[in-house]
C-alpha positions as CSV (number, residue, x, y, z in Angstrom):
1,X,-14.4,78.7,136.0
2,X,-15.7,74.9,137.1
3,X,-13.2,72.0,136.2
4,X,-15.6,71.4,133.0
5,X,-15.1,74.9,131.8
6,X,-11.3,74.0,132.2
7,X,-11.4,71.3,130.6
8,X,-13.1,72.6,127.5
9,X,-11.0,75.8,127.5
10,X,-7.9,73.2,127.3
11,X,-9.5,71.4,124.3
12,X,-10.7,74.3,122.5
13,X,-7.2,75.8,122.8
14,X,-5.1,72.9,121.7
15,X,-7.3,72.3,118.7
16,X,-6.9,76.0,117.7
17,X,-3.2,76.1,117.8
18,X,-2.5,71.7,116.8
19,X,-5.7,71.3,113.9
20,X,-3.0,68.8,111.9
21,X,-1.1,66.9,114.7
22,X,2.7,66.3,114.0
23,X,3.8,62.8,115.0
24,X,7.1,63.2,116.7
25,X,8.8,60.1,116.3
26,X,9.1,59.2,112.5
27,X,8.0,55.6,111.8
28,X,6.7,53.5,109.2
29,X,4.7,50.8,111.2
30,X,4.1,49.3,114.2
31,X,7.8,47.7,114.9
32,X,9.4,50.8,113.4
33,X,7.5,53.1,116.1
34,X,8.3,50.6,118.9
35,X,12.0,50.7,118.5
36,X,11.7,54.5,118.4
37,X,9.3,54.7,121.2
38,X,12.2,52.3,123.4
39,X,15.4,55.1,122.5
40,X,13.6,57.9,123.0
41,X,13.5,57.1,126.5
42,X,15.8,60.2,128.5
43,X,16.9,61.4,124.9
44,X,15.0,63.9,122.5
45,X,12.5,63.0,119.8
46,X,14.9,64.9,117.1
47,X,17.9,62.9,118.2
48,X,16.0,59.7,117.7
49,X,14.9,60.8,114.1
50,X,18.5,61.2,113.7
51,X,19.5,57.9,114.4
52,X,16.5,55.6,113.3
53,X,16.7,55.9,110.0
54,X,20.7,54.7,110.6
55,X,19.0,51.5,112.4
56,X,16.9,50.6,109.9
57,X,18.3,51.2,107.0
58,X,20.3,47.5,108.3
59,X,17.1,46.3,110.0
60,X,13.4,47.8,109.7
61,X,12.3,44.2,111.1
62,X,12.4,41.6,114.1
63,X,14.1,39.4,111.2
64,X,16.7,41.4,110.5
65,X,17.3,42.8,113.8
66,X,18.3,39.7,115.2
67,X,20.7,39.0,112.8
68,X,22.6,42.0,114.0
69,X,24.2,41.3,117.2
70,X,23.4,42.9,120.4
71,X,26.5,45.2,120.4
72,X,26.1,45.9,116.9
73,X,22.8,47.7,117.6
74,X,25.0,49.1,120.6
75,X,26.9,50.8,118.0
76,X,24.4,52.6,116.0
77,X,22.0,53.8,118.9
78,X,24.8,55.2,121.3
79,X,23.9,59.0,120.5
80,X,20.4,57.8,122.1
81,X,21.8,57.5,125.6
82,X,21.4,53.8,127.5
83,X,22.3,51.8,125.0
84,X,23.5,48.9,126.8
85,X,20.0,48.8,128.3
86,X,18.2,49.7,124.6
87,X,20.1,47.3,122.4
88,X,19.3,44.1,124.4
89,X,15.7,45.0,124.4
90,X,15.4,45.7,120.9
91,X,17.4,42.4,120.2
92,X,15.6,40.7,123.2
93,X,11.8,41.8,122.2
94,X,12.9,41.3,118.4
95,X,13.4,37.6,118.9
96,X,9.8,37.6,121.3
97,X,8.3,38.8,118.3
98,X,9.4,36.5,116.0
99,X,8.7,33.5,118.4
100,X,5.6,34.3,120.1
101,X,3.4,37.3,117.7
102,X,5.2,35.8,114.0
103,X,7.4,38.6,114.0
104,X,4.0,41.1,114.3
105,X,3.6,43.6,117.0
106,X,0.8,42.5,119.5
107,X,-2.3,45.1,119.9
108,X,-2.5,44.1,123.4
109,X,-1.3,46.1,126.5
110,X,-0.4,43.0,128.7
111,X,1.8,41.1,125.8
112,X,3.5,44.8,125.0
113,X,4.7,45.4,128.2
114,X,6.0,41.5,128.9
115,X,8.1,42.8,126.0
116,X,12.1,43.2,126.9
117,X,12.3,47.5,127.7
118,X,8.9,47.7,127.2
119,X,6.9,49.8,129.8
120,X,3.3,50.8,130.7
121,X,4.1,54.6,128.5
122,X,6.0,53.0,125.6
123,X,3.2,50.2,125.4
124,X,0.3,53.0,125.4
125,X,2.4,55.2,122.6
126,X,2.1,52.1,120.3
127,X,-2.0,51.6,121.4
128,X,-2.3,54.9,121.0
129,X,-0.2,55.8,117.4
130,X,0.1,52.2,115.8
131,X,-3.1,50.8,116.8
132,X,-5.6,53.7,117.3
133,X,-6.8,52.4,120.5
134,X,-7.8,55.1,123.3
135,X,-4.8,55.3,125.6
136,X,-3.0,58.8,127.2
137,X,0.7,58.3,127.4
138,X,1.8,60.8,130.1
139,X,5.6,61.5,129.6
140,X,7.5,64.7,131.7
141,X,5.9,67.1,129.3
142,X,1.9,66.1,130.6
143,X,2.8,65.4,133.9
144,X,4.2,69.1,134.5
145,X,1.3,70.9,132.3
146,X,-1.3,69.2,134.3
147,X,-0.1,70.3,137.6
148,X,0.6,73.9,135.9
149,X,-3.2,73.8,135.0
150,X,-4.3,72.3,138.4
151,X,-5.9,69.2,136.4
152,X,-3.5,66.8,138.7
153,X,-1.6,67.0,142.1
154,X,1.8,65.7,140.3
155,X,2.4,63.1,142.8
156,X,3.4,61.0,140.0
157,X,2.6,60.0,136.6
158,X,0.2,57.5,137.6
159,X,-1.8,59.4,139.1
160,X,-1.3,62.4,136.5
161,X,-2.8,59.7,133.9
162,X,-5.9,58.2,136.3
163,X,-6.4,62.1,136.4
164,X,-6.4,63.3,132.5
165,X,-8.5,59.6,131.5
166,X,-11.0,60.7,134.1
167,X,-11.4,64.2,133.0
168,X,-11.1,64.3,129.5
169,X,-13.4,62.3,126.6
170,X,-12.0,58.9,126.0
171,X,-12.4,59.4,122.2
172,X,-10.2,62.5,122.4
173,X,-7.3,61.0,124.3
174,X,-4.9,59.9,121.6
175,X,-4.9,63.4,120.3
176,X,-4.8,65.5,123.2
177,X,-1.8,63.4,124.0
178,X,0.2,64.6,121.4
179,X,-1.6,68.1,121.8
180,X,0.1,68.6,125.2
181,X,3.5,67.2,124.7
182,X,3.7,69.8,121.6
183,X,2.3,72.5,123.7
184,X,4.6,71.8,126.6
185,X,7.5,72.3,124.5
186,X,6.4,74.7,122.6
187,X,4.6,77.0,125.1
188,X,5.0,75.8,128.6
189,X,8.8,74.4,128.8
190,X,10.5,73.3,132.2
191,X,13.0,75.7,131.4
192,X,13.0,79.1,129.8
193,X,9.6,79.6,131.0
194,X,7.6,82.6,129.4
195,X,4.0,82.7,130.8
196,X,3.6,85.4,128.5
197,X,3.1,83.3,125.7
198,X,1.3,80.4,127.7
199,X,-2.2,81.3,127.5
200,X,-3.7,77.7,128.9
201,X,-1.9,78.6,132.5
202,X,-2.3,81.9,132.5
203,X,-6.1,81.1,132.3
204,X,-6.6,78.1,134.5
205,X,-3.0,77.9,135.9
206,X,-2.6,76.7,139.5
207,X,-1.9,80.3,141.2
208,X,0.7,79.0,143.5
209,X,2.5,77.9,140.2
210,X,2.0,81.4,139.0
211,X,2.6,83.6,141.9
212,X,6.2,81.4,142.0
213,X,6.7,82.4,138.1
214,X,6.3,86.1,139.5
215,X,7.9,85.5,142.7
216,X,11.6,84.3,140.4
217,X,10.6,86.9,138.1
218,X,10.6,89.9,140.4
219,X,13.3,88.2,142.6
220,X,16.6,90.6,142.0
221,X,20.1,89.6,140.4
222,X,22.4,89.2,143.1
C-alpha cells in the first residue's frame, strides 16, 4: 500500500463509520465553545458537558462573566481540574474580549492565542468548529492514532500536525479531526486496547506497534 493508498483507506474508513459527525463539546456559539474548549484541557469532554451548562446558566457571555469574580468561576468549574489556572483565563480573556473584539470572539489565530489560557489547539478548535476555517487540532487522541497508522513519527504534536496538514486534503481537515478523536476512543484507546476491533491499524498499522500489541498479548500472567 503507498502512503496515498493509506491515506484514502483512512478517509474512506472514517466516513463509513462517522457520515453525521458528533461535536463533543456542547456549545451555542463561538464564546460558549471557547470556554469549553479552555476546561476541557486534562479533563473529559463528558465532564465538561456536565459542568458548562452550570457556568452559563450565570454567564453565557464576556459581559456577564466578568461580573462574576475570579473565584466564583473557581467554584463552579472545580470538577474540570485546574481551576485556578481556568477561571483567571476565562475572567482574564472575558474582559480582552469586551475591551479589544466588543465582547466578540476574534476569527483570527494570532488574536486567539494572545488570549489569557488560550493555546495554538484550543485556538484551531474554535477556527475549526466556530468559524469553519481549515485547521487540524491534534489533541492525545490524533497524536497516538497517527503514529499507530505510521502517518507520523510522534515526536510531538507539532510535528504530528505539520504531518496530517501535509498528507491529508485541506478541505477535509476539520472533519477528519473530529473523525479521529471519535475513532481513537472509540476503536483505538490508549488503554484497553483491542486491535481486533481496530480495522484502520490492523490495515496500515506501524508493525512494530503491532507486533508489541502481540508481544503484551502473548506475554504470560506472572
Amino acid at each position: 500500500m503507498t502512503k496515498e493508498d493509506k491515506v484514502d483507506f483512512v478517509i474512506r474508513t472514517l466516513n463509513e463509520i462517522y457520515p453525521e459527525i458528533p461535536i463533543p463539546l456542547d456549545h451555542k456559539d463561538p464564546y460558549t465553545l471557547l470556554i469549553a474548549v479552555l476546561l476541557s484541557a486534562q479533563c473529559t469532554d463528558v465532564r465538561v458537558n456536565q459542568i458548562t451548562p452550570l457556568l452559563f446558566a450565570k454567564a453565557d457571555n464576556p459581559y456577564d462573566m466578568v461580573k462574576m469574580s475570579v473565584e466564583e468561576i473557581k467554584e463552579i468549574i472545580r470538577p474540570c481540574g485546574l481551576s485556578p489556572m481556568k477561571s483567571k483565563g476565562i475572567y482574564g480573556l472575558s474582559q480582552i474580549l469586551i475591551e479589544k473584539h466588543n465582547g466578540e470572539v476574534p476569527k483570527d489565530f494570532d488574536a486567539l492565542e494572545a488570549l489569557p489560557a488560550v493555546g495554538h489547539k484550543t485556538a484551531s478548535v474554535v477556527m475549526s468548529q466556530a468559524f469553519g476555517v481549515p485547521a487540524f487540532p491534534v489533541d492525545t487522541h490524533i497524536h497516538r492514532l497517527m503514529y499507530r497508522w505510521n502517518l507520523s513519527n510522534g515526536k510531538n504534536v507539532q510535528q504530528t500536525e505539520k504531518d496530517a496538514k501535509r498528507i491529508f486534503p485541506r478541505d477535509l481537515w476539520n472533519d477528519l479531526h473530529l473523525q479521529i478523536i471519535w475513532y481513537g476512543r472509540e476503536y483505538s484507546p490508549a488503554r484497553g486496547w483491542d486491535l481486533e476491533k481496530d480495522i484502520i491499524t490492523q490495515t496500515i498499522g506501524r508493525k512494530s506497534v503491532i507486533d508489541d500489541y502481540y508481544k503484551k498479548k502473548t506475554k504470560p500472567l506472572k
